[in-house]
Backbone bond lengths (Angstrom), bond angles and torsions (degrees), N, CA, C in turn:
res aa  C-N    CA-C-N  psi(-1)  N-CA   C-N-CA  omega(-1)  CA-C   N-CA-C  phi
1 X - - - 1.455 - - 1.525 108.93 -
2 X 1.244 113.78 138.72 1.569 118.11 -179.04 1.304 110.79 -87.69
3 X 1.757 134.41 121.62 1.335 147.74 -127.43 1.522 79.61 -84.07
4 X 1.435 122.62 -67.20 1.798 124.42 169.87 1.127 133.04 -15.18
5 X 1.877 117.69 -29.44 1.095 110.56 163.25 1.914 127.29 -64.12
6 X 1.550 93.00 -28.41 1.844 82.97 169.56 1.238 140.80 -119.13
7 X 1.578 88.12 41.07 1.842 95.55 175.73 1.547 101.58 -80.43
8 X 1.475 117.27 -45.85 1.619 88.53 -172.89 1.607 124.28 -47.13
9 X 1.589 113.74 -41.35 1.432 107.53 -176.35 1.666 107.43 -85.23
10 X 1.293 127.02 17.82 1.624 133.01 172.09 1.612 82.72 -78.35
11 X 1.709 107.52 -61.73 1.514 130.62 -163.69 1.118 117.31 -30.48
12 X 1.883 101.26 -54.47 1.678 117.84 177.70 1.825 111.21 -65.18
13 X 1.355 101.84 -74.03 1.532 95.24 176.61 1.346 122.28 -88.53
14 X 1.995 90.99 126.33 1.690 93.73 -160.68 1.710 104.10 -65.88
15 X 1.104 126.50 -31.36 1.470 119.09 -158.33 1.535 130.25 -97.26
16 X 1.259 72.23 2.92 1.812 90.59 163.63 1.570 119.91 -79.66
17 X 1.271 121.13 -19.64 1.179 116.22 -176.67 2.004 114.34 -46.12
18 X 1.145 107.40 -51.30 1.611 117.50 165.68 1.015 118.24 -43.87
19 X 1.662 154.96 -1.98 1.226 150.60 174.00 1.504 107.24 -154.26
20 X 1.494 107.70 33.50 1.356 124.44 172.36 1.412 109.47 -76.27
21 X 1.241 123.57 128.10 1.393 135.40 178.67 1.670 110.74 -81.63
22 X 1.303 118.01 -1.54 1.562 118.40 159.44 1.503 119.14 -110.92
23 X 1.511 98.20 20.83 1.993 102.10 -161.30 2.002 86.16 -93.07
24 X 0.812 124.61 7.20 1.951 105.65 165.33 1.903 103.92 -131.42
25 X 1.887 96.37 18.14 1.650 86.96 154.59 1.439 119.39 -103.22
26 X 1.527 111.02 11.93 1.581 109.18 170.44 1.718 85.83 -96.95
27 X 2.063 94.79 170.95 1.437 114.44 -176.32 1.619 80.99 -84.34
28 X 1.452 89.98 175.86 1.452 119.99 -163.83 1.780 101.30 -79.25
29 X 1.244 127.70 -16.44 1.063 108.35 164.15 1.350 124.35 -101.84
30 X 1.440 117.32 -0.60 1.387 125.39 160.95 1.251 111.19 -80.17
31 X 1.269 144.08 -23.73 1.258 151.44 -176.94 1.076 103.96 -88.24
32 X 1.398 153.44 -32.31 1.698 172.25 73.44 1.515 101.12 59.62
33 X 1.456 99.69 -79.01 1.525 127.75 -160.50 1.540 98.78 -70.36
34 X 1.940 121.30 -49.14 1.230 93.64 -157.35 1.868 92.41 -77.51
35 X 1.328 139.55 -18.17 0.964 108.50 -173.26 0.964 112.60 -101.87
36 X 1.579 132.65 52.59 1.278 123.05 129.75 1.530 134.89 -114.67
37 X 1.466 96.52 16.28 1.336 129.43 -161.49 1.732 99.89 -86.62
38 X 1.808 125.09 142.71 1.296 92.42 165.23 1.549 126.76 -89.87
39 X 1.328 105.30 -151.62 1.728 94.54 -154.14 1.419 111.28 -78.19
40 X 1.717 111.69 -8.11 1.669 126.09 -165.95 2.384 84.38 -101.98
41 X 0.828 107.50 -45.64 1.423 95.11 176.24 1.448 112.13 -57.88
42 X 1.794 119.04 -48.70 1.257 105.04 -173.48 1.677 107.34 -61.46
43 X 1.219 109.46 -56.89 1.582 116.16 -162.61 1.716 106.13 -36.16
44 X 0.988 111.91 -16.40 1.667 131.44 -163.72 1.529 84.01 -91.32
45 X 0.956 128.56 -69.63 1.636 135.64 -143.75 1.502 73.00 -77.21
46 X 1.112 122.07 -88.06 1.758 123.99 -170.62 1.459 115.95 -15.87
47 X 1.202 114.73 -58.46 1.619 127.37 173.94 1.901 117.60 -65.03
48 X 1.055 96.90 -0.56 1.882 106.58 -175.02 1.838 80.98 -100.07
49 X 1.404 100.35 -68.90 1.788 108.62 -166.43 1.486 99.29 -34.06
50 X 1.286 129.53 -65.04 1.566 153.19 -158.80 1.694 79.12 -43.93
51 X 1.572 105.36 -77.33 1.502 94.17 -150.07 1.482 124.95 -70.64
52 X 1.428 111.00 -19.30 1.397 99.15 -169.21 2.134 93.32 -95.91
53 X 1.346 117.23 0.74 1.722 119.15 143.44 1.281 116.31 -41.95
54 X 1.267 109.32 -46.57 1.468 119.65 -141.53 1.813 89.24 -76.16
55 X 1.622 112.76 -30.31 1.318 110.84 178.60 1.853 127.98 -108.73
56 X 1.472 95.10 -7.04 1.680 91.63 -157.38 2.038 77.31 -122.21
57 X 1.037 125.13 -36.71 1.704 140.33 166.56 1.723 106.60 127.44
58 X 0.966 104.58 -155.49 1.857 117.22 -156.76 1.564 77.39 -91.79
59 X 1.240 121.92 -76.78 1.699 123.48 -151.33 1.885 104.01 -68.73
60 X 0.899 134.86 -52.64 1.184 138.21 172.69 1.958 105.56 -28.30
61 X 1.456 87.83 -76.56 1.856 114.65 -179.53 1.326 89.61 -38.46
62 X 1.319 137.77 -74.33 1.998 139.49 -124.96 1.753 77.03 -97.27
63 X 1.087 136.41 -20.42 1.765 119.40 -175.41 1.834 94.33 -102.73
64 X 1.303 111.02 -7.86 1.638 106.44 157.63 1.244 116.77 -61.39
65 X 1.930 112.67 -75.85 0.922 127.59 167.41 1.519 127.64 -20.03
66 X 1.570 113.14 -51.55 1.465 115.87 -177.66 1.124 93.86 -71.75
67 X 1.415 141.54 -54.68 1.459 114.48 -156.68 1.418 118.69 -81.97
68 X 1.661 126.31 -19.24 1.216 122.10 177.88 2.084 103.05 -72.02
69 X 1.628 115.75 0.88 1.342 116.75 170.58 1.053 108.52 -78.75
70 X 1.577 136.96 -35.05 1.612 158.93 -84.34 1.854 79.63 -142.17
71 X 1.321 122.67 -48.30 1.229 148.56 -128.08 1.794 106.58 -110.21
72 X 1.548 85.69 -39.48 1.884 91.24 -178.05 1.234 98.21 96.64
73 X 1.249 159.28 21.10 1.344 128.84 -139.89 1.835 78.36 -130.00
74 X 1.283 87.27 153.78 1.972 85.68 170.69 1.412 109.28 -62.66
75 X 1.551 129.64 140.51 1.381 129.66 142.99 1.021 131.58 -83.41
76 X 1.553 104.63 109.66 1.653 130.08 166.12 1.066 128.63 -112.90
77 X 1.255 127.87 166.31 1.562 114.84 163.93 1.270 140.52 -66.86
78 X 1.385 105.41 -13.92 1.706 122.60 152.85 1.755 118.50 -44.28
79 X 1.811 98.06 -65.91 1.248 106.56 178.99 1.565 128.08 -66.74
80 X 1.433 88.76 -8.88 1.876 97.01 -179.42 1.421 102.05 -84.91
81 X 1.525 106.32 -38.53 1.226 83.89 -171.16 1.240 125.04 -95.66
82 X 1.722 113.64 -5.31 1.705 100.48 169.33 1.280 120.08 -87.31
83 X 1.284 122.94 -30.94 1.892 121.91 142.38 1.757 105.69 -22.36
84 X 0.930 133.02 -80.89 1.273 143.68 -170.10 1.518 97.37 -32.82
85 X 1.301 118.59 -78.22 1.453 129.42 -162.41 1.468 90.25 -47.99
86 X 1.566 123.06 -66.72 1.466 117.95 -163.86 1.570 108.45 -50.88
87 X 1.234 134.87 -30.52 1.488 134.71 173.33 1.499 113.33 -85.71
88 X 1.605 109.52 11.90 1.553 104.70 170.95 1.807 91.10 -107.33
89 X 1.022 99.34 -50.88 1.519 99.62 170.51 1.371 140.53 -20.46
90 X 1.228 103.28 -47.31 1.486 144.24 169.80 1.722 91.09 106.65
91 X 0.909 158.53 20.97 1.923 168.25 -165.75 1.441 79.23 -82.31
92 X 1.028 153.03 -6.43 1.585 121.91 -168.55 1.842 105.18 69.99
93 X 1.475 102.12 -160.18 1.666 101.48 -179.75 1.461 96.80 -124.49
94 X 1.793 136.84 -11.02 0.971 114.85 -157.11 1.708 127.16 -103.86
95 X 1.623 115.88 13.01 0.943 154.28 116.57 1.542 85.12 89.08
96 X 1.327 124.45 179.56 1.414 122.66 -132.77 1.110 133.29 119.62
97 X 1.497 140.00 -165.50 1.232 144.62 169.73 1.700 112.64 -123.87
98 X 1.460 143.87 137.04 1.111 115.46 119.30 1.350 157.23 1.57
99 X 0.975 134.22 75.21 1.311 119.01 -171.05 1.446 125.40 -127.34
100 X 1.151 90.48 62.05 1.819 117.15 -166.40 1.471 100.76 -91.29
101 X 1.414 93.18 -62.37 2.113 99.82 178.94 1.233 114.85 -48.19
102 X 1.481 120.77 -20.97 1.330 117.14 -165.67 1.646 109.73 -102.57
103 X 1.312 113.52 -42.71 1.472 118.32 138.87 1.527 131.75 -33.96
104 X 1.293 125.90 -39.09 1.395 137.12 -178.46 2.029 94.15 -75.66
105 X 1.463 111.82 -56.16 1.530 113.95 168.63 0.964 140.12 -46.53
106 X 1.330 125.40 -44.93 1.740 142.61 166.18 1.334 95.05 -75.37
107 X 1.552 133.38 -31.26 1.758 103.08 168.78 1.249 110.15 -80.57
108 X 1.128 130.71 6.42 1.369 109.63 -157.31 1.614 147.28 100.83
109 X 1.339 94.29 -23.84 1.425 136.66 -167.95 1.968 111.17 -50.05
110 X 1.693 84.04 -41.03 1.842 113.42 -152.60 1.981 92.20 -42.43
């Protein structure tokens, strides 16, 4: 079963999150945050995860999520979802440039 299918009804009822049967398929610092979060913050965070799942998938999205936590950066659905894309990409999440070619040039290398 794909964990994405039950965030919307996690989303709806706040107090289920605690005996959620997808609550040890997030990483440990996504699992961290939503439970200390209250039940109108999680449902928020839950409903961001859901949608940008719905396009980039469950594991991609929740290893977004942790690292834009990892990172400091506010969590939104912006940041979920361009984290996401960069870990569909294969880019990693911590985004940047290359800068190998340019290293290889200034030595000399080119």
């Amino acid at each position: 079963m794909d964990p994405s299918s039950l965030l919307a009804i996690i989303a709806r009822k706040l107090r289920i999150w605690g005996e959620s049967p997808i609550r040890n398929d997030f990483p440990d610092a996504v699992r961290s945050l939503l439970d200390r979060m209250d039940g109108r913050a999680r449902a928020n965070l839950l409903d961001d995860i859901r949608v940008v799942a719905a396009e980039c998938g469950f594991a991609a999205t929740v290893k977004a999520v942790g690292t834009v936590i990892d990172i400091g950066r506010t969590i939104d659905r912006a940041a979920i979802a361009t984290c996401a894309r960069r870990v569909l990409e294969g880019k990693g999440s911590s985004g940047g440039q290359d800068l190998k070619h340019y290293d290889e040039y200034m030595e000399g290398r080119a």
